[in-house]
KEDO-863785 format. One line per 4 residues: number of its first residue (from 1); their letters; for each residue x, y, z of N, C-alpha, C, O. Coordinates in steps of 0.2 Angstrom, whole numbers. Atoms other than C-alpha are relative to their C-alpha. Layout:
REM residues N
NUM> A> X:Y:Z:X:Y:Z:X:Y:Z:X:Y:Z; ... $
END
This chain:
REM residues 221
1> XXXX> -2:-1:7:174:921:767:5:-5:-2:10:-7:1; -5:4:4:181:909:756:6:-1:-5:4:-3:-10; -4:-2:6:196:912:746:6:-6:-2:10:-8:2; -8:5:4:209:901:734:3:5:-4:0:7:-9 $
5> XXXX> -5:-1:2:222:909:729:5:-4:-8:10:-7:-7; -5:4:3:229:901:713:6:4:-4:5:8:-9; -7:0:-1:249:903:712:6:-1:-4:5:-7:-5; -7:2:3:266:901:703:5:3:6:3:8:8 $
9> XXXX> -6:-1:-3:281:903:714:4:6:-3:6:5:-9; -2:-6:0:288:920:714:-4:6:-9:-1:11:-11; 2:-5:5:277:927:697:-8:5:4:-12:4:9; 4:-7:-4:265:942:702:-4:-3:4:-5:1:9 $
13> XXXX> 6:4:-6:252:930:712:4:3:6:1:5:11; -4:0:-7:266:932:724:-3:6:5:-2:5:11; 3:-4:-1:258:949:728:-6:-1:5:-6:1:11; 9:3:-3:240:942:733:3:-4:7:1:-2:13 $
17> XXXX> 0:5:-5:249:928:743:4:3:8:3:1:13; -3:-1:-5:260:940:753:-6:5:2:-3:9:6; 6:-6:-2:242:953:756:-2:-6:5:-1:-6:11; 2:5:-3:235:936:762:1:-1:7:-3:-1:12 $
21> XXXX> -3:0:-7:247:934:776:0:6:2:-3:6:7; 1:-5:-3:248:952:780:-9:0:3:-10:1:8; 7:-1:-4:229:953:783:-2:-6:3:-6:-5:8; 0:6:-5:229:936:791:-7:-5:-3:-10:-8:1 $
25> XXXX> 6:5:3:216:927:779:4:-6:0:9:-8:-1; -1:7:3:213:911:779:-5:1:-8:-10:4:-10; 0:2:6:214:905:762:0:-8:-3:1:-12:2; -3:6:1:217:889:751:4:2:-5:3:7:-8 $
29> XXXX> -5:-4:4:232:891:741:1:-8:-6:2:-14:-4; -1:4:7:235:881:722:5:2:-2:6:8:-3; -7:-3:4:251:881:716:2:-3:-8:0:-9:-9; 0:2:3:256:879:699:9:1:-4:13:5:-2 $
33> XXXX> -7:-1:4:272:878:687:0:4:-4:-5:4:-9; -1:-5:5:277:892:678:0:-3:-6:-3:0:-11; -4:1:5:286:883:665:-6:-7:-4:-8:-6:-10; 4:6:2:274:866:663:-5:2:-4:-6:8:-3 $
37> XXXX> 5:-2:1:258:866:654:-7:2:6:-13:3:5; 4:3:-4:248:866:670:-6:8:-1:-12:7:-1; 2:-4:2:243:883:667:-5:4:-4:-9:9:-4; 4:-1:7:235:881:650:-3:-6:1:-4:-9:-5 $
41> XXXX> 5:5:0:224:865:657:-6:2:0:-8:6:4; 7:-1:0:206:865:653:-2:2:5:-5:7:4; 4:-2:-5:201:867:670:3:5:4:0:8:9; 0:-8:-2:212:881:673:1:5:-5:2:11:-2 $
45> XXXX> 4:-3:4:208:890:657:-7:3:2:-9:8:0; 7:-1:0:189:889:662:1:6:8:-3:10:9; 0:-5:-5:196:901:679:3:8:-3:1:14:-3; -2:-6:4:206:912:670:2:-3:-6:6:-7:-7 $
49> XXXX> -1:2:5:206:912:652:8:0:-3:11:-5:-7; -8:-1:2:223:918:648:6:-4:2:12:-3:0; -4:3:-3:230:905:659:6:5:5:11:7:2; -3:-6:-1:238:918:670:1:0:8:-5:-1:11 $
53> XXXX> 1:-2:-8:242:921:690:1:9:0:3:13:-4; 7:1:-4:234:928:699:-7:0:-4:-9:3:-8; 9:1:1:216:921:699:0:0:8:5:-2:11; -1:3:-6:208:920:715:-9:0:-1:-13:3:-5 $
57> XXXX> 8:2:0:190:914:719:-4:2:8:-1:0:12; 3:-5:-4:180:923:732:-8:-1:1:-12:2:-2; 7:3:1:165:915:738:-2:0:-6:-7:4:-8; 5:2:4:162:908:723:0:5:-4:-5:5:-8 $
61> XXXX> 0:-6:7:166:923:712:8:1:-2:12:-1:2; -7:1:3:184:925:701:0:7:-1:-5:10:-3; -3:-7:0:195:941:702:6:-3:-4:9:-8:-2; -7:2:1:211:941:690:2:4:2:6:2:6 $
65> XXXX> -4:-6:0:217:959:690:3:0:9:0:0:14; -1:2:-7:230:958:705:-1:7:5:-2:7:11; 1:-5:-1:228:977:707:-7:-1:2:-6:-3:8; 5:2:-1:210:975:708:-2:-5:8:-5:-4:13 $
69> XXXX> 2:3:-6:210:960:721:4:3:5:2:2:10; -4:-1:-9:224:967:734:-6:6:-1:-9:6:5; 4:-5:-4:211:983:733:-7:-4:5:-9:-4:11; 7:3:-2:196:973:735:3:-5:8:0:-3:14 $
73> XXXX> -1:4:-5:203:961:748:4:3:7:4:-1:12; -1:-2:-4:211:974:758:-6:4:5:-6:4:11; 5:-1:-2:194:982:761:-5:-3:2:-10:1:3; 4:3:-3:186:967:767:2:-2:6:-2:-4:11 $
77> XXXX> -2:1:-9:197:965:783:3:9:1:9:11:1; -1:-8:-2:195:986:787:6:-3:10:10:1:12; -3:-4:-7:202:983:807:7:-3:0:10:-3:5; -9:1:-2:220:977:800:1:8:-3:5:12:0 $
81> XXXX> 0:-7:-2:218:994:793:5:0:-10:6:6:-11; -3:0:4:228:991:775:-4:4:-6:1:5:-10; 2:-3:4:217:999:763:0:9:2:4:11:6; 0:-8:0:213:1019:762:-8:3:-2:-9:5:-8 $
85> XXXX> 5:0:3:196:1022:762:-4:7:-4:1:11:-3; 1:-7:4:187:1038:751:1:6:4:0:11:1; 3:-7:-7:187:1050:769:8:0:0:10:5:2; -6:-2:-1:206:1046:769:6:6:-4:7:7:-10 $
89> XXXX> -4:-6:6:218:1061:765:6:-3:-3:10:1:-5; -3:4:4:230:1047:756:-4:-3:-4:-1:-6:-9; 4:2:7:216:1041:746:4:-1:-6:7:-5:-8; -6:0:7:223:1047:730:6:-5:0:6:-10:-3 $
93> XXXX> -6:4:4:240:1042:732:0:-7:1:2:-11:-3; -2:6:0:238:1027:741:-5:-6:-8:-3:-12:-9; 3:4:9:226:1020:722:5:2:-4:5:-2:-9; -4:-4:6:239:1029:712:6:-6:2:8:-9:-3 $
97> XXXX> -6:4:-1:254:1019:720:-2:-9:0:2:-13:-1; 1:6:0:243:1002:721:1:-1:-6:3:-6:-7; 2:3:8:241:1002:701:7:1:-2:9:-3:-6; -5:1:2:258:1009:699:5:-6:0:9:-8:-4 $
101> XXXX> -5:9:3:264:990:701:0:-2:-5:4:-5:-8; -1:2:7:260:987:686:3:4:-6:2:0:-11; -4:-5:2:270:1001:678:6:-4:-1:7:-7:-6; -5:4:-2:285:991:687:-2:-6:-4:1:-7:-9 $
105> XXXX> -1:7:0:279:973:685:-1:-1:-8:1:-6:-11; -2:-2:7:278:980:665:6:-2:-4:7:-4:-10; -9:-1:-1:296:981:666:3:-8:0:7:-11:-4; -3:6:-3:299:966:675:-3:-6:-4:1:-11:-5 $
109> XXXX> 6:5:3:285:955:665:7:-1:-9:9:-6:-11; -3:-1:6:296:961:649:8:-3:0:10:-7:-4; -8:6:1:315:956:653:-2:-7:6:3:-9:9; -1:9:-2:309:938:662:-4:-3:-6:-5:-9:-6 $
113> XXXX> 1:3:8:301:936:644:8:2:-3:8:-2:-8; -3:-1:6:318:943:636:6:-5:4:10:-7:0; -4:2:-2:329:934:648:1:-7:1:6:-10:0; 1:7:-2:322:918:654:-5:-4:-5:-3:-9:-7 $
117> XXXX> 4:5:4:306:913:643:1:-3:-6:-1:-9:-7; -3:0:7:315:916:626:8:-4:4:12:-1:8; -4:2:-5:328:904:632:6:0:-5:12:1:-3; -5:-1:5:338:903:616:3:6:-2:-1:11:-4 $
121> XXXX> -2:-8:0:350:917:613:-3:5:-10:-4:11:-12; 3:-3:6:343:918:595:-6:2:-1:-8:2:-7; 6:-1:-1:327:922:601:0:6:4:-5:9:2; 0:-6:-2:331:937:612:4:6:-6:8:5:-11 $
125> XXXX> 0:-4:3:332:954:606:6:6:6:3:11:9; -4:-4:-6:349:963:617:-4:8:-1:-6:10:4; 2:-8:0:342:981:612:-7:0:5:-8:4:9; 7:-1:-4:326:977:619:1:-2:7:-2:1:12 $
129> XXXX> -1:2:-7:332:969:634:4:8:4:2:10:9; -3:-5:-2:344:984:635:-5:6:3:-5:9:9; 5:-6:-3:329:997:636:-4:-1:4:-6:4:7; 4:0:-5:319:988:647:5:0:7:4:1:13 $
133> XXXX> -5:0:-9:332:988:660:1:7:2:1:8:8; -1:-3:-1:335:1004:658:-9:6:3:-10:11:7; 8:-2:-2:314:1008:657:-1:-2:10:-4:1:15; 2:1:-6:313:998:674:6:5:6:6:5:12 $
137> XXXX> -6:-3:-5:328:1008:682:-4:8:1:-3:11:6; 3:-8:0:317:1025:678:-2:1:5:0:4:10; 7:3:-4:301:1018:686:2:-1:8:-2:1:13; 0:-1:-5:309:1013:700:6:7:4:7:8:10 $
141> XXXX> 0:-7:-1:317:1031:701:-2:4:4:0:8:8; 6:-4:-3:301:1038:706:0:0:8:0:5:12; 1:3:-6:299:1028:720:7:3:6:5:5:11; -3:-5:-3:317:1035:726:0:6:4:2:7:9 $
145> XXXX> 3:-10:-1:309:1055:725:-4:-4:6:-2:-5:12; 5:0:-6:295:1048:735:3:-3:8:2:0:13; -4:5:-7:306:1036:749:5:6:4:4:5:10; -6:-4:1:320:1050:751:-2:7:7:2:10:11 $
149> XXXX> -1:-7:-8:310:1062:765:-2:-5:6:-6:-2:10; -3:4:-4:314:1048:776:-6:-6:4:-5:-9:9; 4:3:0:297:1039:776:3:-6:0:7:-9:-4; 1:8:3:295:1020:780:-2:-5:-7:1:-9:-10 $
153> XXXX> 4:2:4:284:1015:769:-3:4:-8:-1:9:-8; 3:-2:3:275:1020:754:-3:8:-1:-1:14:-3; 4:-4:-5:261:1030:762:4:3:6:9:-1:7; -3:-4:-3:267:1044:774:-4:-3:6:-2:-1:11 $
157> XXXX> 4:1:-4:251:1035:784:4:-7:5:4:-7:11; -5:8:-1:261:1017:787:-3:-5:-5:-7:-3:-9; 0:4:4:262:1002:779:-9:-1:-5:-14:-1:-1; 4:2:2:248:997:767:0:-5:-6:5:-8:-8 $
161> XXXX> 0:4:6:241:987:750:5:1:-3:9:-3:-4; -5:-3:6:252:997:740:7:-4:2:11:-7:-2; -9:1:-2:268:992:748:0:-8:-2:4:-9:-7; 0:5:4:263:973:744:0:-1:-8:3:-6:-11 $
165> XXXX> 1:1:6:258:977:727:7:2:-4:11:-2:-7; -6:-4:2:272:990:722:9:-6:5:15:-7:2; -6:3:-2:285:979:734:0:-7:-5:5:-10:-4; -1:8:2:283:962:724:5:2:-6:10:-2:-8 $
169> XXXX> -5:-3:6:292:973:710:7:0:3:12:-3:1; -6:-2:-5:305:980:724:4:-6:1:10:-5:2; -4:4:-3:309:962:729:3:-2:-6:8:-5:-6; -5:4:5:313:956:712:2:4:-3:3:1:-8 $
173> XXXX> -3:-4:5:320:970:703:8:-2:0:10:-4:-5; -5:2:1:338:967:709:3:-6:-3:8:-8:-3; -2:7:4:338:952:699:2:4:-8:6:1:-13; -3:-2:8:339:965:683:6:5:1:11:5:-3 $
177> XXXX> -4:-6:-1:345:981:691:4:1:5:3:-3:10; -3:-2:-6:357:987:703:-2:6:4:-1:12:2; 1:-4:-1:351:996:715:6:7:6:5:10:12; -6:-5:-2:367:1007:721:-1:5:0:0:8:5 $
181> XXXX> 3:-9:3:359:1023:713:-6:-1:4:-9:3:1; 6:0:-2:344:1020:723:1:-3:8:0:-9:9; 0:5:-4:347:1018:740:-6:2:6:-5:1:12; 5:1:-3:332:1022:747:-4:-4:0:-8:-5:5 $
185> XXXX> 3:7:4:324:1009:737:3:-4:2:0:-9:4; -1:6:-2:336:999:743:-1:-2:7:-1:-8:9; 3:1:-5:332:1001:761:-7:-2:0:-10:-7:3; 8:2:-1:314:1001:759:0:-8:-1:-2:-12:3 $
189> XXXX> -1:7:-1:318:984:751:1:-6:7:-2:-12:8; 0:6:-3:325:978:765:-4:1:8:-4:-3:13; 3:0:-6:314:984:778:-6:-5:-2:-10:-7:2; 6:5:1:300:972:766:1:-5:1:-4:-8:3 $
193> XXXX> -3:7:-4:312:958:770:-2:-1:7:-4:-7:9; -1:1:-9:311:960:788:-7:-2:2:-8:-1:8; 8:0:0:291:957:785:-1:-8:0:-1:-12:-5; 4:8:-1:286:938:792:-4:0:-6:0:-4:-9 $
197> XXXX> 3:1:5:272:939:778:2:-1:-5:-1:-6:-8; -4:0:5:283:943:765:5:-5:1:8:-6:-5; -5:8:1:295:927:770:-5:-4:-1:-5:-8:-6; 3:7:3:280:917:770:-2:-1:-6:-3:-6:-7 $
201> XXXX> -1:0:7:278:921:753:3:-3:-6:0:-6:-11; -3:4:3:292:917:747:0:-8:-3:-3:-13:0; 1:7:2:295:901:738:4:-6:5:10:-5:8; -4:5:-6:298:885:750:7:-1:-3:10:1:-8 $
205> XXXX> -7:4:3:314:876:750:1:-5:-4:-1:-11:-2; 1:7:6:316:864:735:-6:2:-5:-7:-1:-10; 4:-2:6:302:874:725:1:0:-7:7:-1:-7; -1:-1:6:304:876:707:-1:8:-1:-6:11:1 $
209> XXXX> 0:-8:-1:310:895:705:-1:2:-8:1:-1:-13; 0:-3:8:306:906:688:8:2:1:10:2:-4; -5:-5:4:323:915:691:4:-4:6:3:-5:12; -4:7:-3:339:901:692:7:7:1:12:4:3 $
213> XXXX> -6:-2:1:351:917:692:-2:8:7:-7:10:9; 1:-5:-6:355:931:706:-1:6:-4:-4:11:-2; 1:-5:2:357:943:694:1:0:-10:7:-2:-13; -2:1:5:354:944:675:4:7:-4:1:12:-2 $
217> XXXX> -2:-4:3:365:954:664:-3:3:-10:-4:0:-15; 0:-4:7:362:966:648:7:-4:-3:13:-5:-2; -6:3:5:369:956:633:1:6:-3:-3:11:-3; -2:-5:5:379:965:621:-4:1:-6:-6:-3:-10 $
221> X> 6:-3:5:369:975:609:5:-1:-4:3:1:-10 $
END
């Protein structure tokens, strides 16, 4: 199987890249600038139209939706065991918590538009930044109830897709929210850390990062 990966340094692709290493694919990996036009070049326009990460190419065929490919690309390497197939009695929740990242990355996608993209203060909107902080703290709530009856992971089964999909959220969320009020969320966080795969994910050293601050604050409304 042949697969390219193309990437931005910590924007949702980071998902794909970190399923990647967890299933042990060889890949090629393209990286691009969040910030530059590189994004919106003709020749990556013609992969994905929207200019958008994640795209990835797959013998020769294009997936954007990252939901979509971590399902798809966990059920082509079945003997690492991360997907959940139709006979499994986590079926349901394990598709239900893969697609809930985008619920989260909602959230997230929304204040690093109101915090970082909009880079002029006369360009953001504090009320909107205020509710999304407040919407992403709901969201990851949930995930609290679920974490709380002393489970590792996700799945009650072990670790799977979902925990990449739903964790790319998990690993960036403390850059908006605190999580003090959630600390089962914030273990699970760092048992994602302690995950080889999810470091090699992350961005090198000397990369150009989307988010220059450890933690962004609600302006004043």
């Amino acid at each position: 199987m042949q697969i390219t990966l193309h990437h931005a340094h910590e924007a949702r692709s980071m998902r794909i890249l970190w399923l990647l290493e967890e299933l042990g694919a060889t890949y090629e990996l393209r990286s691009y600038d969040f910030f530059n036009k590189s994004l919106r070049s003709e020749a990556y326009l013609a992969i994905h139209p929207a200019g958008r990460v994640p795209s990835v190419e797959i013998d020769g065929k294009v997936m954007l939706e990252s939901g979509a490919i971590a399902e798809y690309l966990a059920e082509q390497f079945p003997d690492v065991g991360l997907h959940r197939g139709p006979d499994h009695p986590e079926r349901m929740a394990y598709l239900e918590l893969l697609h809930y990242a985008e619920t989260i990355g909602q959230h997230l996608a929304n204040l690093t538009q109101g915090h970082i993209v909009l880079y002029e203060d006369w360009m953001r909107s504090p009320t909107q930044i205020s509710l999304e902080t407040k919407r992403l703290a709901k969201v990851l709530g949930r995930l609290e109830l679920l974490l709380r009856d002393g489970r590792d992971h996700l799945l009650a089964s072990g670790f799977s897709a979902a925990d990449c999909a739903v964790g790319y959220g998990i690993w960036l969320a403390p850059r908006f929210v605190s999580l003090d009020k959630l600390p089962h969320v914030a273990a699970y966080r760092d048992r994602l850390m302690a995950r080889p795969a999810l470091q090699k994910a992350l961005p090198p050293e000397g990369a150009k990062r989307i988010y220059s601050k450890d933690f962004y604050e609600v302006p004043d409304v």
